[in-house]
N, C-alpha and C positions, 0 to 999 in steps of 0.2 A: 336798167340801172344807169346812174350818170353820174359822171368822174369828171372831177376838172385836176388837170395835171397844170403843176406849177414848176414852169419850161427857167431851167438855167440854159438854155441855148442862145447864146449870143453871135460866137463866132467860130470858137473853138469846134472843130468836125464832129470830134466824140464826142460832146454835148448833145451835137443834134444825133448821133448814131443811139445812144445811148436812150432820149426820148422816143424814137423812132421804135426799137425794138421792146420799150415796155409797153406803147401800145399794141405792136403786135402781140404779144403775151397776155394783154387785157383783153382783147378782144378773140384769142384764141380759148379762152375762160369761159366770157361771157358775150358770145359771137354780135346779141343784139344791142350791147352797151352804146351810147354817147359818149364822146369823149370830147372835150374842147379841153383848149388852151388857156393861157393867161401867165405873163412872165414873171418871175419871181421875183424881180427887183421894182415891183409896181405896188403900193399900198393897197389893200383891199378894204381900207375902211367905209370911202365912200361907194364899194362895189355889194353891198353885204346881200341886196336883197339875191342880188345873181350870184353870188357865192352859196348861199345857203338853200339853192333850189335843186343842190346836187347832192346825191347821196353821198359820193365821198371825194378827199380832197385829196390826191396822189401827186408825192413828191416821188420823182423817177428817176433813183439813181444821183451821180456827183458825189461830189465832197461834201455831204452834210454833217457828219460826224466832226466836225471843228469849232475850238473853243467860241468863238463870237456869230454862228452861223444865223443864229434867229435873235434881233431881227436886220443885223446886218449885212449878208449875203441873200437874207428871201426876206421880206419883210411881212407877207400875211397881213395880221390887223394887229394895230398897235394894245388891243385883248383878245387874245385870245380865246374867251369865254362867247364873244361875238357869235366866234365863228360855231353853227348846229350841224354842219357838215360834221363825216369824220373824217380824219386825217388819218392815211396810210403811208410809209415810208417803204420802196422798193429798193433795197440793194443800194443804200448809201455807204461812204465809206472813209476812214479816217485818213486824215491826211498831215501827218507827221513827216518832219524832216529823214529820219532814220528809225530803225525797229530796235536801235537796244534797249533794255532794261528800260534803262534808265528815264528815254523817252515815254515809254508806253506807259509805266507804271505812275508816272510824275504829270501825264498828259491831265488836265482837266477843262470843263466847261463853262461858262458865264451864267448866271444865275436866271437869265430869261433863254437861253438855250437848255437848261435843263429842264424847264415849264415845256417847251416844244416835245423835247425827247419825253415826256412822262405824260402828256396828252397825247402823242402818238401811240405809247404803250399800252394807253388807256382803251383807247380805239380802238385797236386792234388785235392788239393780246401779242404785238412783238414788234422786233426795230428790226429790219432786213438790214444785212452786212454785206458788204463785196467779197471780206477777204476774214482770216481768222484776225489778224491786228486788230481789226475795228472791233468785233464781238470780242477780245480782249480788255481794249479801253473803255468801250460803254459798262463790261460788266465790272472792271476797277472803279468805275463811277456810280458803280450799286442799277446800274438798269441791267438786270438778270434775264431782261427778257429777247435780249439781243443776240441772232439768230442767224447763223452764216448761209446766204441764199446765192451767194455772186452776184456779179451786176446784170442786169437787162441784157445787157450787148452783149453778154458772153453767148447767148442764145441765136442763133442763125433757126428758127423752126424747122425749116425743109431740113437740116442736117443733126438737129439733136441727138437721133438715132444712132448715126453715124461712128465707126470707134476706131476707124482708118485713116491715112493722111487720103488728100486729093489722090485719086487714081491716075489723073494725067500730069503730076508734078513729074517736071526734069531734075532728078536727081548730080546732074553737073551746074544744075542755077544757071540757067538760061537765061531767068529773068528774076531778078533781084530787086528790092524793093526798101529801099530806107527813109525811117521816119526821123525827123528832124526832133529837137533840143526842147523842152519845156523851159528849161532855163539857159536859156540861148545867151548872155552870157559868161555864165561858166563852161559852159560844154561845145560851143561853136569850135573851137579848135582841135577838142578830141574828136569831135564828129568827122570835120575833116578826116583825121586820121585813119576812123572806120572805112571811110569810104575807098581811101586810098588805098588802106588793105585789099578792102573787095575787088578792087582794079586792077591790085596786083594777081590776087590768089586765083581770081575768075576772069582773065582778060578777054574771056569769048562774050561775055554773060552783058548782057542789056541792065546797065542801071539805070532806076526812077526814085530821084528823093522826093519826098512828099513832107509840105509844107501844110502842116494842121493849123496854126492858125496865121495862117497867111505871111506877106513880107513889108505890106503897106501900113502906113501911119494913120490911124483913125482912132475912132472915140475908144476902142477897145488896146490900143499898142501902142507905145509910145514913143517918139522919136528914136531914141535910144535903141531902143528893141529893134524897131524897124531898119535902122540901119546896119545894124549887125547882122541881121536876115537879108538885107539886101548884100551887104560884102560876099555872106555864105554861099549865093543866089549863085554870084558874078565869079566866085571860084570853082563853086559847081561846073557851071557853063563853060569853066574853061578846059575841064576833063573830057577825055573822049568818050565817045558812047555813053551820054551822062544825059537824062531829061529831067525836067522838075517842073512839080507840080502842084498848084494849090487849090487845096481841097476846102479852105476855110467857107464860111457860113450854108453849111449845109451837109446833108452825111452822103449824099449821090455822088460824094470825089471817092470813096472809100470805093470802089469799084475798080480802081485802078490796081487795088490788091488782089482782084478776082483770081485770074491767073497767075500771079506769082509763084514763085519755088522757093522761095527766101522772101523772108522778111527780117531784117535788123534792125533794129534802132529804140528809139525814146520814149516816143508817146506810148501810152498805155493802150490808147484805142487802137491802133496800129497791130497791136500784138493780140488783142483781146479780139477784132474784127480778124484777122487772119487763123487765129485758131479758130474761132465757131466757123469759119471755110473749108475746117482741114488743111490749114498751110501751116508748112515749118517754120515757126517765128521767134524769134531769139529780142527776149528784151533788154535793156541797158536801164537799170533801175538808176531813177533822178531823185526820188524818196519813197518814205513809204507806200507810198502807192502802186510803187511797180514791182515792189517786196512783195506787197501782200497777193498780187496777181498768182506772183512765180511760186511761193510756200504753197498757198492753197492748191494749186495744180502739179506743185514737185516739180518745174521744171528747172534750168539754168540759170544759177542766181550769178548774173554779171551787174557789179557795181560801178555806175561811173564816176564816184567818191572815194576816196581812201578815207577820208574823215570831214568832218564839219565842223568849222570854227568862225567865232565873229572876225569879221575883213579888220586888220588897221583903218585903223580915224585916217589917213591919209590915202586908203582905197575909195572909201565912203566917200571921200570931199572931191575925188576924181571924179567917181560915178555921178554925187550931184551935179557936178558942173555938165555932166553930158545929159541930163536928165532924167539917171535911172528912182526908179519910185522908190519908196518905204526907206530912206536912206537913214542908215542909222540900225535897221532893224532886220534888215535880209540877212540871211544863212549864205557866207561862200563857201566852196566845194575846195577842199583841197584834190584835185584831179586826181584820179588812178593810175598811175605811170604805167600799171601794167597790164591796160585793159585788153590791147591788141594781141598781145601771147596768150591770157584767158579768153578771148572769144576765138582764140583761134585752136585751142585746145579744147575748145567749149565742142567747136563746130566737128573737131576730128573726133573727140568723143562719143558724138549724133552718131555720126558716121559708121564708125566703129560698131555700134551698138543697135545699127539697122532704125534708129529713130523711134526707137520702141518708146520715151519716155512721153511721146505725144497721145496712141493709144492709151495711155494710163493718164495722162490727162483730162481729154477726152469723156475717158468714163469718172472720172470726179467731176465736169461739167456736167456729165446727166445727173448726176447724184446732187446736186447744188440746183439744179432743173426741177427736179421731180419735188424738192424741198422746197423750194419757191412757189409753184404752183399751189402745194396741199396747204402754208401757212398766209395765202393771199384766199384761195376757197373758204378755209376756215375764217378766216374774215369777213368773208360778204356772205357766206352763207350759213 
């Protein structure tokens, strides 16, 4: 059987982690498959006869569940009818600012995004979900058939079985591990602040921040960005016992979580690759997407938001002038002023509690496992 998976991996770490572990689940399936590549932001119109010499076409995982996703974030073939492949969707997921009401129920789709979602349906007989939010929004939008599998990357194989933390975690965080900012700049300064906690509460304990999508200015980050991860870098640097580290284009930096004892911080892959390890990892939800990580698993809902509101016209004309994108149209964070007493009430609570709420995670990951597998079989076979 042959699969062409269409790679959102551009730079971002958990792009590639997230590709990386739905082949191996493809291929733990169906041991003798083919699988090639072919990136999402590439037209396929002029590829058709090599697109349609594959039995199916797998999108793995990301943000697909968003209003303008097809065909602007993956473009395919500008018909869809083209393509005789079928198309399967692995544990995609919505990516909304926040989970009230009001968001999820009001969330909708573009009329050639909802042709994608209903050809996929078609296909395959369901829409894989990362989290309960998304299989929310898709069924508010009448696709019923959307189906909570988690993402790809939640899955580590060697350890699925698995319903205990790490056997040789040091329990005083020896070694500490923080992931940086999605929205670097709204949260660069509270990040600082995490970290300074951890330097307080843990002064024996070896910190490593870890930079997912890098700190350099290229086709993918824009001046702006770059240099606000560069200031981060250089105050980093200037703490003791402090390393940093970037993991961008590729998912082989994610091994710097191997041994960890703690993990804290932002990115979702961060927290998503340290649990299929069995490490204790505490996220700091940037939006939905780090909601729906923490609801479906039950664990510690720490918000780096107190609420979301449009910037003053006089934020906006600062940020253009420094070059930040989409101006006029981004969501700022009104900050958490009280994140540092919640994660630190979060962590004494772990504590308190012998860490149990991770085995009970754990076993909703097999459970999300074992449902992913049976509604991808009944698909090909």
């Amino acid at each position: 059987m042959k699969f062409l998976f269409i790679s959102g991996a551009y730079k971002n770490a958990g792009d590639f982690l997230i590709e990386k572990r739905c082949e191996y689940l493809f291929r733990q399936i169906e041991p003798t498959c083919v699988i090639e590549k072919i990136m999402g932001n590439v037209s396929l119109d002029n590829k058709l006869e090599y697109v349609n010499s594959f039995d199916w076409i797998v999108i793995p995982g990301g943000p697909g569940y968003i209003f303008d996703y097809y065909p602007s974030h993956i473009k395919l073939t500008s018909c869809l009818d083209d393509i005789e492949a079928k198309i399967m969707a692995v544990g995609l997921g919505w990516y909304g600012a926040d989970t009230t009401q009001h968001t999820i129920l009001n969330y909708t789709f573009s009329k050639e995004t909802q042709k994608l979602l209903l050809r996929i349906s078609s296909d395959c007989g369901f829409l894989g979900c990362r989290d309960n939010y998304s299989v929310q929004v898709l069924r508010n939008n009448g696709f019923e058939k959307a189906i909570m599998t988690g993402c790809p990357a939640w899955y580590e194989l060697e350890k699925i079985n698995e319903i205990s933390l790490r056997k040789d975690i040091n329990f005083n965080f020896k070694k500490i591990c923080v992931s940086d900012p999605a929205e670097l700049f709204e949260n660069a300064e509270q990040c600082l602040k995490v970290v300074r906690y951890l330097r307080k509460t843990f002064p024996c304990s070896e910190i490593c921040f870890v930079f997912h999508r890098g700190i350099e200015k290229d086709m993918y980050t824009n001046s702006f960005n770059a240099k606000i991860a560069q200031r981060l870098k250089k105050r980093l640097c200037a703490m003791d016992n402090i390393t940093v580290h970037n993991i961008a284009f590729g998912e082989n930096g994610f091994a710097v979580y191997d041994d960890a004892d703690l993990h804290i911080g932002y990115r979702v892959h961060a927290h998503i690759y340290n649990l299929s390890k069995r490490n204790v990892s505490v996220l700091i939800e940037e939006d939905g997407r780090g909601a729906g990580v923490n609801e479906a698993l039950s664990l510690p809902r720490l918000l780096a938001y107190k609420g979301k509101a449009r910037a003053p016209k006089s934020v906006f004309e600062k940020a253009f002038r420094k070059g930040a994108k989409a101006v006029g149209i981004n969501l700022i964070q009104k900050s958490n002023v009280y994140l540092i007493d919640q994660l630190d009430e979060v962590l004494n609570s772990l504590k308190e509690e012998e860490y149990s709420a991770y085995p009970m995670a754990f076993r909703r990951m097999q459970n999300s496992y074992k449902r992913m597998v049976d509604v991808i079989e009944g698909a090909l076979y």
